[in-house]
N, CA, C, O and CB atoms as a CASP TS submission, in Angstrom:
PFRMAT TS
TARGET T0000
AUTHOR 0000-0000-0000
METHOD Language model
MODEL 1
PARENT N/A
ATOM      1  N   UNK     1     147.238 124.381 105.965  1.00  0.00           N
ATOM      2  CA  UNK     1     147.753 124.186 107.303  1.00  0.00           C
ATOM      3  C   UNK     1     147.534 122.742 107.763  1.00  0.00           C
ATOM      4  O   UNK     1     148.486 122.078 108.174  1.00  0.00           O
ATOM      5  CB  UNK     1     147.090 125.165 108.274  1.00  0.00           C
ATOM      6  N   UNK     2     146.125 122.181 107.689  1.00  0.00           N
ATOM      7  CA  UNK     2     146.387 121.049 108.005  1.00  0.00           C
ATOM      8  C   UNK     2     146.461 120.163 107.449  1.00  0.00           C
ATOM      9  O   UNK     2     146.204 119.098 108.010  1.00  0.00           O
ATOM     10  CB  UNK     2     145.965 120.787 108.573  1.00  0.00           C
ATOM     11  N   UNK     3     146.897 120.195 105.902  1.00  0.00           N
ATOM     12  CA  UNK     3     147.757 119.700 104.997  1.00  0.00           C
ATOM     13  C   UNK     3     149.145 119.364 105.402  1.00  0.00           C
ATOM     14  O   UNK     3     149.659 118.256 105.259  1.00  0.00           O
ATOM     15  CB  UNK     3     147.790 120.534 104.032  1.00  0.00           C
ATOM     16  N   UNK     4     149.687 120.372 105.901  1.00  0.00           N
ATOM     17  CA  UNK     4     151.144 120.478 106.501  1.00  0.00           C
ATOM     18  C   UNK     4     151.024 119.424 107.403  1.00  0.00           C
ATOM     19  O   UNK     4     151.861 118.531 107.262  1.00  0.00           O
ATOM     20  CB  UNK     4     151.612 121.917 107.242  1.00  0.00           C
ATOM     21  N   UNK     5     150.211 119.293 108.285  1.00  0.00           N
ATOM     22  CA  UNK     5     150.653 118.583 109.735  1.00  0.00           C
ATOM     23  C   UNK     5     150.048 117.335 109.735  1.00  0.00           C
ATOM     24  O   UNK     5     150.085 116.726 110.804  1.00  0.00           O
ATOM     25  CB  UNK     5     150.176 119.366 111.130  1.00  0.00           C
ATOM     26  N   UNK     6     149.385 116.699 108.589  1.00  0.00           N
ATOM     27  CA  UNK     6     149.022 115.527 108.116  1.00  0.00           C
ATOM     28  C   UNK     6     150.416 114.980 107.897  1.00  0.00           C
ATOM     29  O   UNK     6     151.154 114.213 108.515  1.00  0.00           O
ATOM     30  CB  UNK     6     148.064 115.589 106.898  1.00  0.00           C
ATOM     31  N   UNK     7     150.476 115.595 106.904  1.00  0.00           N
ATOM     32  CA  UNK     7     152.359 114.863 106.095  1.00  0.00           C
ATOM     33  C   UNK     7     153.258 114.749 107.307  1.00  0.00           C
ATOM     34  O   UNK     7     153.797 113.662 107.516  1.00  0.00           O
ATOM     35  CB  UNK     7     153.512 116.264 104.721  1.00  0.00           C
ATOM     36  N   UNK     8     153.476 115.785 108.140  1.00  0.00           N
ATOM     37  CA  UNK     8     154.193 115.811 108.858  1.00  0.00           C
ATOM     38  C   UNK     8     154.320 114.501 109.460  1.00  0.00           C
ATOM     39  O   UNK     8     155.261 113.767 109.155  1.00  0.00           O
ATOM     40  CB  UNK     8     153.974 116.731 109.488  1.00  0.00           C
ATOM     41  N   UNK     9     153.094 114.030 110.616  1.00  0.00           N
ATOM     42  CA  UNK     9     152.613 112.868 110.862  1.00  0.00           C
ATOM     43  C   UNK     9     152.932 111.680 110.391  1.00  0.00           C
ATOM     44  O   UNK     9     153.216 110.621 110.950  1.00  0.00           O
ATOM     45  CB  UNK     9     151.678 112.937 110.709  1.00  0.00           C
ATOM     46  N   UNK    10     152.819 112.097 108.939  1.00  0.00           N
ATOM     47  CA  UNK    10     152.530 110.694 108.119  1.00  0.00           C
ATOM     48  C   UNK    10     154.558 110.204 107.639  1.00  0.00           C
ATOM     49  O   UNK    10     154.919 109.032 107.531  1.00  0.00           O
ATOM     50  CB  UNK    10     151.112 111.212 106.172  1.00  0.00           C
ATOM     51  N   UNK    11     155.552 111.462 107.434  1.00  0.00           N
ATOM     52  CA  UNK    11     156.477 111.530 107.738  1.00  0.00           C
ATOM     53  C   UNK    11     157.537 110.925 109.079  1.00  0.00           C
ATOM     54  O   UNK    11     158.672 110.480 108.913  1.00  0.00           O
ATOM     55  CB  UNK    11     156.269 112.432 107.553  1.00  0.00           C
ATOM     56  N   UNK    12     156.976 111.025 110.108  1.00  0.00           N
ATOM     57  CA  UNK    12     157.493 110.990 110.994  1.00  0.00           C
ATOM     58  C   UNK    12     156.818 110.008 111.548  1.00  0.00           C
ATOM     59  O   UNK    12     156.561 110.185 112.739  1.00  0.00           O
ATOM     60  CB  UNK    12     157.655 112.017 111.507  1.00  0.00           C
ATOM     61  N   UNK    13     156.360 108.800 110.960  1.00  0.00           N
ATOM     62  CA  UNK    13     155.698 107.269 111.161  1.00  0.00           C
ATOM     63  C   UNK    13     156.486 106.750 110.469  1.00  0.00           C
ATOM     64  O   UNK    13     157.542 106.233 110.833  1.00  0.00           O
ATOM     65  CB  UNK    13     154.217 106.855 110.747  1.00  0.00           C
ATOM     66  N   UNK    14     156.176 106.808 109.677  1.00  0.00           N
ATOM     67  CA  UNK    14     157.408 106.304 108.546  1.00  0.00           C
ATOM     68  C   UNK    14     159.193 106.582 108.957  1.00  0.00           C
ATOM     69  O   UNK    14     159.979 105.637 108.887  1.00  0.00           O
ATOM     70  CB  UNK    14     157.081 107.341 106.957  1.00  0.00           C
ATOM     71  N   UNK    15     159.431 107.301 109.173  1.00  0.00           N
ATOM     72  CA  UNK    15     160.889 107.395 110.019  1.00  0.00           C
ATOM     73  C   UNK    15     160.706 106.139 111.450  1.00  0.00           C
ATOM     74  O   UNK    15     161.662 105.605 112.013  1.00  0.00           O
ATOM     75  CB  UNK    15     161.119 109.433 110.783  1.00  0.00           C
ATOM     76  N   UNK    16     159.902 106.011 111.631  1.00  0.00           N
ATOM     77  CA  UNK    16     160.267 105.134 113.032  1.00  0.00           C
ATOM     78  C   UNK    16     160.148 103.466 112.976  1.00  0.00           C
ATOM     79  O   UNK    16     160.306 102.642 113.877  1.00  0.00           O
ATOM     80  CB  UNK    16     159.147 105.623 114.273  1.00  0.00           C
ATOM     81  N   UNK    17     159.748 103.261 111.317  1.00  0.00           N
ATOM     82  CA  UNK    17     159.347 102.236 111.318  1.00  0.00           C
ATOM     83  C   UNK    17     160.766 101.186 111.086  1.00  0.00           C
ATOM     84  O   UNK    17     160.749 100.009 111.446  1.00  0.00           O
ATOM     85  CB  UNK    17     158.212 102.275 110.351  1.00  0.00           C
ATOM     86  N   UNK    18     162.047 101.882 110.383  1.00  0.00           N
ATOM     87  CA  UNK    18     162.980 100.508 110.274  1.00  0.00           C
ATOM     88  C   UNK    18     163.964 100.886 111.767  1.00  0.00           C
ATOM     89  O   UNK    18     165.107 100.497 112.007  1.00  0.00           O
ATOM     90  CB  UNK    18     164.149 100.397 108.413  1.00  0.00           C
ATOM     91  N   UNK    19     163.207 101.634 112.492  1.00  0.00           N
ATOM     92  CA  UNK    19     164.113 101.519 113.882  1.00  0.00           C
ATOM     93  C   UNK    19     163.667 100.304 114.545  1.00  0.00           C
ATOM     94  O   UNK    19     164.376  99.532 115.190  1.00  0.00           O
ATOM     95  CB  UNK    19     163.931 102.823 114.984  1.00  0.00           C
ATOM     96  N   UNK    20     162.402 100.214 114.318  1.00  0.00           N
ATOM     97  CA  UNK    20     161.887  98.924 114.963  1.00  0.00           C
ATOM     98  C   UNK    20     162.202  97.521 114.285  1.00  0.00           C
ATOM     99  O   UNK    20     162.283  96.408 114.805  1.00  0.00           O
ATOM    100  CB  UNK    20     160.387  99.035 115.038  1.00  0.00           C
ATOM    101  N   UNK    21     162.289  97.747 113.540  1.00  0.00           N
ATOM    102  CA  UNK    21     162.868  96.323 112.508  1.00  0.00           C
ATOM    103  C   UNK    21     164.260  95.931 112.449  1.00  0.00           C
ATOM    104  O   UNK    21     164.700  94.884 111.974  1.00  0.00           O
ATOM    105  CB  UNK    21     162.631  96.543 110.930  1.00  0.00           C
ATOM    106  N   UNK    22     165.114  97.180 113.150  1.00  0.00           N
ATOM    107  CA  UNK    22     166.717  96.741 113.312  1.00  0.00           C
ATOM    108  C   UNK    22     167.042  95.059 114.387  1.00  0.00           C
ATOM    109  O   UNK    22     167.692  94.025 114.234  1.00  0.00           O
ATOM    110  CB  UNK    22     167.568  98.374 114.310  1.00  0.00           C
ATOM    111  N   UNK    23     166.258  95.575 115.296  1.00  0.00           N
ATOM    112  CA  UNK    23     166.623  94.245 116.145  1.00  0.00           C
ATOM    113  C   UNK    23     166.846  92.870 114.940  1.00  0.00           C
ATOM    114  O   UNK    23     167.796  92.106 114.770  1.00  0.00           O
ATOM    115  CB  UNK    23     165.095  93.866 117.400  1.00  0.00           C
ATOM    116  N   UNK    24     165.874  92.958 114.436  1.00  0.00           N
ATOM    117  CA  UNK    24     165.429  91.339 114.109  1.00  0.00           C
ATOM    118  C   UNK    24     166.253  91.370 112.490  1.00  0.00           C
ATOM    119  O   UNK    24     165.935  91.012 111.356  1.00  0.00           O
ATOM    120  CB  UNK    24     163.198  90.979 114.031  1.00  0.00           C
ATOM    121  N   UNK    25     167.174  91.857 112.972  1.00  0.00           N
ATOM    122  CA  UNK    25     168.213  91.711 111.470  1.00  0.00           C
ATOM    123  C   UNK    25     169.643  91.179 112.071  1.00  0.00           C
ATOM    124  O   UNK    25     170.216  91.469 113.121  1.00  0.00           O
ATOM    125  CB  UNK    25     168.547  93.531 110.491  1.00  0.00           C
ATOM    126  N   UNK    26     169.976  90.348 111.074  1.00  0.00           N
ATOM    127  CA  UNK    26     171.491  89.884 111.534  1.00  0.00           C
ATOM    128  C   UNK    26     172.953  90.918 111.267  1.00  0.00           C
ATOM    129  O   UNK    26     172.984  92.128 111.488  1.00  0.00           O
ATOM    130  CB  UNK    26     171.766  88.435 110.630  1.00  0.00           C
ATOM    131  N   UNK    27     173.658  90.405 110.946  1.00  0.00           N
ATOM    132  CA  UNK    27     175.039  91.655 110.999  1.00  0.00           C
ATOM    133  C   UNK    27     175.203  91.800 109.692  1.00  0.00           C
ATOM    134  O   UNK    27     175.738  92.843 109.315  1.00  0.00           O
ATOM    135  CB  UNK    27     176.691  91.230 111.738  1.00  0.00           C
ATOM    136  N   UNK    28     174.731  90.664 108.559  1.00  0.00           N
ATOM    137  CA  UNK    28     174.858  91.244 107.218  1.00  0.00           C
ATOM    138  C   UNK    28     173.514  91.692 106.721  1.00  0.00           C
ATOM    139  O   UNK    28     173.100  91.631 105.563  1.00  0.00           O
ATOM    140  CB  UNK    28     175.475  90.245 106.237  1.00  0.00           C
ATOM    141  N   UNK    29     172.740  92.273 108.068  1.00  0.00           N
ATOM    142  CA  UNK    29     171.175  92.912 107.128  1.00  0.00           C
ATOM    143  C   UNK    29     170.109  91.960 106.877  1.00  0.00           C
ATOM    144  O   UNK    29     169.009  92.420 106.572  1.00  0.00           O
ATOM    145  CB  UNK    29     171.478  93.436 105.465  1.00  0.00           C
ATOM    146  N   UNK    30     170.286  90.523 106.970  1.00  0.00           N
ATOM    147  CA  UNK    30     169.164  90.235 106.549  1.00  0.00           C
ATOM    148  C   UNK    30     167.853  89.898 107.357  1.00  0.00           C
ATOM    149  O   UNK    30     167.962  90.114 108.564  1.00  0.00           O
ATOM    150  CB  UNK    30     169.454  89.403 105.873  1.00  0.00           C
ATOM    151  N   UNK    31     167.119  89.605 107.101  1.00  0.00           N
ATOM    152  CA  UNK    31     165.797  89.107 107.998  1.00  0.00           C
ATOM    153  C   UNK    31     165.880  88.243 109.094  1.00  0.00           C
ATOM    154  O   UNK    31     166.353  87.257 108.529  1.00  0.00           O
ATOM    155  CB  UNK    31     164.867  88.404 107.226  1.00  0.00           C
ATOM    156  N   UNK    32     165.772  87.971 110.084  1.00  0.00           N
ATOM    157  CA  UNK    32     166.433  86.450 110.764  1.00  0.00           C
ATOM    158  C   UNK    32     164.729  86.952 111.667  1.00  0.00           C
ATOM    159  O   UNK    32     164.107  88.008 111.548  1.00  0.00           O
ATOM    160  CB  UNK    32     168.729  86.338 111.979  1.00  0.00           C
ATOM    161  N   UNK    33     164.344  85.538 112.654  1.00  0.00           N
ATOM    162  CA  UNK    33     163.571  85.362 113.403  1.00  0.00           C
ATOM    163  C   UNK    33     163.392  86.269 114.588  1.00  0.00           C
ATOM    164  O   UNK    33     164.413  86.043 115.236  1.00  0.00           O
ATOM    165  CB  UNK    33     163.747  84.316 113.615  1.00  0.00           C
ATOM    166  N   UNK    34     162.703  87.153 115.244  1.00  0.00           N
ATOM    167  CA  UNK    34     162.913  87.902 116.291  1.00  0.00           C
ATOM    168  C   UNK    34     162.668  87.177 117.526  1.00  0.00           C
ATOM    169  O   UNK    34     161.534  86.716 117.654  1.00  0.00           O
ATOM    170  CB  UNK    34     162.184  89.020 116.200  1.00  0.00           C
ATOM    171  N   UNK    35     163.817  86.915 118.806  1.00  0.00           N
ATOM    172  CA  UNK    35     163.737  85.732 119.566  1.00  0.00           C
ATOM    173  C   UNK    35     162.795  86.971 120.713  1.00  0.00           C
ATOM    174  O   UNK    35     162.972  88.186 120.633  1.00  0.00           O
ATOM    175  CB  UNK    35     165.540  84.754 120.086  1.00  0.00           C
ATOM    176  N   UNK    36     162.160  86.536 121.366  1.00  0.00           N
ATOM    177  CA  UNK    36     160.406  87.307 121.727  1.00  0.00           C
ATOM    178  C   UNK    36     160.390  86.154 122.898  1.00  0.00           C
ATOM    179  O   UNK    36     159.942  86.506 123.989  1.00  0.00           O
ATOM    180  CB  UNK    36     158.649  87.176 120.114  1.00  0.00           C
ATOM    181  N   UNK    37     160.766  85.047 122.775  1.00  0.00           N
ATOM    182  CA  UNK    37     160.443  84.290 124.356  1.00  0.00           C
ATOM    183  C   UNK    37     160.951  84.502 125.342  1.00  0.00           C
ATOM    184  O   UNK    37     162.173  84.489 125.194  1.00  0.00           O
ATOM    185  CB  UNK    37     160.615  83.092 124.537  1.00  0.00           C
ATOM    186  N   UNK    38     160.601  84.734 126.491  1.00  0.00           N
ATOM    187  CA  UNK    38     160.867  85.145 128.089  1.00  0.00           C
ATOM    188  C   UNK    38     161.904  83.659 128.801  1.00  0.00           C
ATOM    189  O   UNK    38     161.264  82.619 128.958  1.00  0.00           O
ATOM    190  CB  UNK    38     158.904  85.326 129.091  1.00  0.00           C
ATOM    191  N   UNK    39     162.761  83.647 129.018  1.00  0.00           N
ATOM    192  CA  UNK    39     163.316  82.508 130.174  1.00  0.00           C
ATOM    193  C   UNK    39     162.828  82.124 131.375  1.00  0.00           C
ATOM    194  O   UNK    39     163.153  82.629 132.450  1.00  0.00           O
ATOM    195  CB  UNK    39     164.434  82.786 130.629  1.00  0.00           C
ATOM    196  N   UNK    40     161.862  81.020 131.180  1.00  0.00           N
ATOM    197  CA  UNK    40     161.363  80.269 132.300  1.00  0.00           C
ATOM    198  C   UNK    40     161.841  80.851 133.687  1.00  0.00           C
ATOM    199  O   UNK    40     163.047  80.602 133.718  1.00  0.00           O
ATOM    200  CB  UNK    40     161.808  78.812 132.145  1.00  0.00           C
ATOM    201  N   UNK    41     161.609  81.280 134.453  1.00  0.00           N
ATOM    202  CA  UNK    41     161.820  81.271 136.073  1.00  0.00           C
ATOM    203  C   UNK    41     162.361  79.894 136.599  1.00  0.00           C
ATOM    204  O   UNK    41     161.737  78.885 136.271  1.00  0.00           O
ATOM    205  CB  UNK    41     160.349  81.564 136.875  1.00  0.00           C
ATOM    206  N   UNK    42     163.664  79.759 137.526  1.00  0.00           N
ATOM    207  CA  UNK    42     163.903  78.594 137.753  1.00  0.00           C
ATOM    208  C   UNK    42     162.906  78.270 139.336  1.00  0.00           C
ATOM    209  O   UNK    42     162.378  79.176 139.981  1.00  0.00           O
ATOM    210  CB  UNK    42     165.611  78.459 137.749  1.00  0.00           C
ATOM    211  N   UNK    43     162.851  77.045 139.639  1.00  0.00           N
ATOM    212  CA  UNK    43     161.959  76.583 140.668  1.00  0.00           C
ATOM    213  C   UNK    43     162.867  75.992 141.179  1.00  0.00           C
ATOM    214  O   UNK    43     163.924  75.746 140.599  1.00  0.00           O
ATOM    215  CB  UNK    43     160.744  75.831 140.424  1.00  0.00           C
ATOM    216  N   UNK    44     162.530  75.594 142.631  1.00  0.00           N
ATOM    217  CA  UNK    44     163.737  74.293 143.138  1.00  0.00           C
ATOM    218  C   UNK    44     162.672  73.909 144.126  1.00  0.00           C
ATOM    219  O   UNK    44     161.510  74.259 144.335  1.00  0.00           O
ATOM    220  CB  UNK    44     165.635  74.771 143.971  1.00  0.00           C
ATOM    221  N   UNK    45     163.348  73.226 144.547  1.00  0.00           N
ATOM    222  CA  UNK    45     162.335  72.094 145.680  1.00  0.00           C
ATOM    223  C   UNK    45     163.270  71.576 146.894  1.00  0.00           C
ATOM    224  O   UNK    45     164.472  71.442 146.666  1.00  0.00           O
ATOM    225  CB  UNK    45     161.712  70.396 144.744  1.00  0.00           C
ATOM    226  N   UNK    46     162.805  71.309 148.055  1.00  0.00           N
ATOM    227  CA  UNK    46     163.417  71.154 149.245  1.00  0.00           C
ATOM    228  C   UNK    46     163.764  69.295 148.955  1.00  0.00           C
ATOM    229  O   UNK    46     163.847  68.568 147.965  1.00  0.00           O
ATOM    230  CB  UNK    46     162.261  71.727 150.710  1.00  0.00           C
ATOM    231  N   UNK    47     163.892  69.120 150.525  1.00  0.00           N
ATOM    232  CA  UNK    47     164.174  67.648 150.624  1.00  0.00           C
ATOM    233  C   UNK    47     162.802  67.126 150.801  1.00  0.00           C
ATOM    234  O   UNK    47     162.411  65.966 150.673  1.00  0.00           O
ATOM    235  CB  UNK    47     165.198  67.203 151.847  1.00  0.00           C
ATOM    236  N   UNK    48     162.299  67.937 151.042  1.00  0.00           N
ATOM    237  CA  UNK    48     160.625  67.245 151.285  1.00  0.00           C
ATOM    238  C   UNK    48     159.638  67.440 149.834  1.00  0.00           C
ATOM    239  O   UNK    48     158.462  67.097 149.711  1.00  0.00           O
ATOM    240  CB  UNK    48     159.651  68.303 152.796  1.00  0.00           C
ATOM    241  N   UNK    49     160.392  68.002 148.953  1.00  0.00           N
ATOM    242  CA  UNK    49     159.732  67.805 147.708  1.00  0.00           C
ATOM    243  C   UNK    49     158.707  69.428 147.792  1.00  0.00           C
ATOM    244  O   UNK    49     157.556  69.392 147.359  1.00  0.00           O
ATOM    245  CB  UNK    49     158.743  66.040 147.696  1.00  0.00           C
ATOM    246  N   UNK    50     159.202  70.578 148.302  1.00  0.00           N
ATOM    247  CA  UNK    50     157.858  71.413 148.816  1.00  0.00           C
ATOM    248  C   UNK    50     158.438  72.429 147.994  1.00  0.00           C
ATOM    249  O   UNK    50     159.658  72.321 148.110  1.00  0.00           O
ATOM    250  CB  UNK    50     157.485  71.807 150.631  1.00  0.00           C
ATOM    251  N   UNK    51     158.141  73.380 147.208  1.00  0.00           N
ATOM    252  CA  UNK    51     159.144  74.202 146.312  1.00  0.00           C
ATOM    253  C   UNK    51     159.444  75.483 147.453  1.00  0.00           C
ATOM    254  O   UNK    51     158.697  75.821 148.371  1.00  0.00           O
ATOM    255  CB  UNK    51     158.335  74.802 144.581  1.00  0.00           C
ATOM    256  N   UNK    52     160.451  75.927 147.177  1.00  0.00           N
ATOM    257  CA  UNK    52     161.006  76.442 148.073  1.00  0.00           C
ATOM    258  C   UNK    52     162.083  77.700 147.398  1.00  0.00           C
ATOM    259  O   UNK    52     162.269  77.704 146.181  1.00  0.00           O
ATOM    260  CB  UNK    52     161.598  75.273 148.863  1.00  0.00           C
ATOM    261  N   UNK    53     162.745  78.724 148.271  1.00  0.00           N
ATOM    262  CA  UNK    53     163.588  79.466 147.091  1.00  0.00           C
ATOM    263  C   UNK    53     164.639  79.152 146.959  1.00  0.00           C
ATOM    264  O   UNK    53     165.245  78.627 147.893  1.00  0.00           O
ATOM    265  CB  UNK    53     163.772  80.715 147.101  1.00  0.00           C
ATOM    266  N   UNK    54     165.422  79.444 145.311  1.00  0.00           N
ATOM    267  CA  UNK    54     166.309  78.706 145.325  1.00  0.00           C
ATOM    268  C   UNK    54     167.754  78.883 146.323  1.00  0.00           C
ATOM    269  O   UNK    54     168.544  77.949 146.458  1.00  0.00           O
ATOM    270  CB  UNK    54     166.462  78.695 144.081  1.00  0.00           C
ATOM    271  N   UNK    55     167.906  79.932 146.839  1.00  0.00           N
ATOM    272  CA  UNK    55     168.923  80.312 147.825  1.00  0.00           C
ATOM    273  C   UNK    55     169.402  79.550 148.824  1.00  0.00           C
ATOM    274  O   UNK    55     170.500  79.298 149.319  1.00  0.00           O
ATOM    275  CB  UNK    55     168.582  81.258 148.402  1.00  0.00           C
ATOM    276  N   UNK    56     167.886  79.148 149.041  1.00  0.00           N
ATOM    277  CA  UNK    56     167.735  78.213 150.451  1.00  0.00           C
ATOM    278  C   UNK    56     168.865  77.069 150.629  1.00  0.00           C
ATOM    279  O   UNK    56     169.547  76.732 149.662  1.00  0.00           O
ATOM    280  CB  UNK    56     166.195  77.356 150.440  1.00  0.00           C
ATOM    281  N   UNK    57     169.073  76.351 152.204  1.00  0.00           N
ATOM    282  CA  UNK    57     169.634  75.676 152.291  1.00  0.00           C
ATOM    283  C   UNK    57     169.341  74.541 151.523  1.00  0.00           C
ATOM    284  O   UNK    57     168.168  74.574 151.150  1.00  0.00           O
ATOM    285  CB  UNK    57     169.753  75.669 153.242  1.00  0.00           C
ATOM    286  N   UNK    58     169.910  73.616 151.170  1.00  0.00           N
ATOM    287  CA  UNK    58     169.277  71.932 150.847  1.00  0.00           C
ATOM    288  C   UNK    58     168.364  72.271 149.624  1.00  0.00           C
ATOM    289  O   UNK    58     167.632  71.293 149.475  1.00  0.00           O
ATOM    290  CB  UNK    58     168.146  71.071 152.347  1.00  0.00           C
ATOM    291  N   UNK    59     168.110  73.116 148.783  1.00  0.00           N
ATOM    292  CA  UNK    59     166.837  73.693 147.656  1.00  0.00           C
ATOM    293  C   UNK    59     168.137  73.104 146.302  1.00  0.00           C
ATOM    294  O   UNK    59     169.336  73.317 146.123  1.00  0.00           O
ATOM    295  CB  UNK    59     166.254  76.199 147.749  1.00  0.00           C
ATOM    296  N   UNK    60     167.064  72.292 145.585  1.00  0.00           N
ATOM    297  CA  UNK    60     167.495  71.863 144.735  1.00  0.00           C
ATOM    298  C   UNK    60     166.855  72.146 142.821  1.00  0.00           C
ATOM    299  O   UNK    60     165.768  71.603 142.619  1.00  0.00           O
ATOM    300  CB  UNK    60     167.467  70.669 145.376  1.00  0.00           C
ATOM    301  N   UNK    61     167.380  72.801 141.751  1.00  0.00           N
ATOM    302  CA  UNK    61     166.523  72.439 140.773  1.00  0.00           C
ATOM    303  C   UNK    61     165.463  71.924 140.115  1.00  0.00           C
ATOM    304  O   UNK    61     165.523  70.764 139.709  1.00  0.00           O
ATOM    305  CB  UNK    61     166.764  72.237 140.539  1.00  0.00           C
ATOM    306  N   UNK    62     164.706  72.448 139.977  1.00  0.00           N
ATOM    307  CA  UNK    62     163.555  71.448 138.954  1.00  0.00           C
ATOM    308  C   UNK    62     163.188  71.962 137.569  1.00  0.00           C
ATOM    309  O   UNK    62     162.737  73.043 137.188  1.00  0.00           O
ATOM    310  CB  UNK    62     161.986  71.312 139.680  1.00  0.00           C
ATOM    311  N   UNK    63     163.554  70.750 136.889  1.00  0.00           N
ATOM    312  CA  UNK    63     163.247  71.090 135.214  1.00  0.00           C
ATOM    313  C   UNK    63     161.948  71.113 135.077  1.00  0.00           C
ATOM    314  O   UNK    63     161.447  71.335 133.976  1.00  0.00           O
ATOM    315  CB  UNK    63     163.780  70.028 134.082  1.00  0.00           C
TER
END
């Protein structure tokens, strides 16, 4: 019995593992880099240099 539900386990780990590895494959299958970095939050800044949101009137970009 708990022979059975070892394998089972050990079965059904193994099934989940190339679901997770699909992302980081290209369209002909092969290996490619998994892109994992977040996009910076943009900031902007007023006329007075004070950061501010970007919606705002006069709120300008900052790299």
């Amino acid at each position: 019995m708990l022979k059975s539900i070892l394998t089972a386990i050990a079965l059904a780990s193994v099934a989940t593992v190339p679901a997770n590895a699909a992302p980081c494959r290209d369209a002909k299958g092969k290996f490619i880099k998994c892109d994992t970095a977040k996009p910076k939050p943009m900031k902007c800044k007023d006329a007075k240099g004070r950061f501010a949101k970007c919606g705002a009137a006069g709120a300008t970009p900052v790299k």
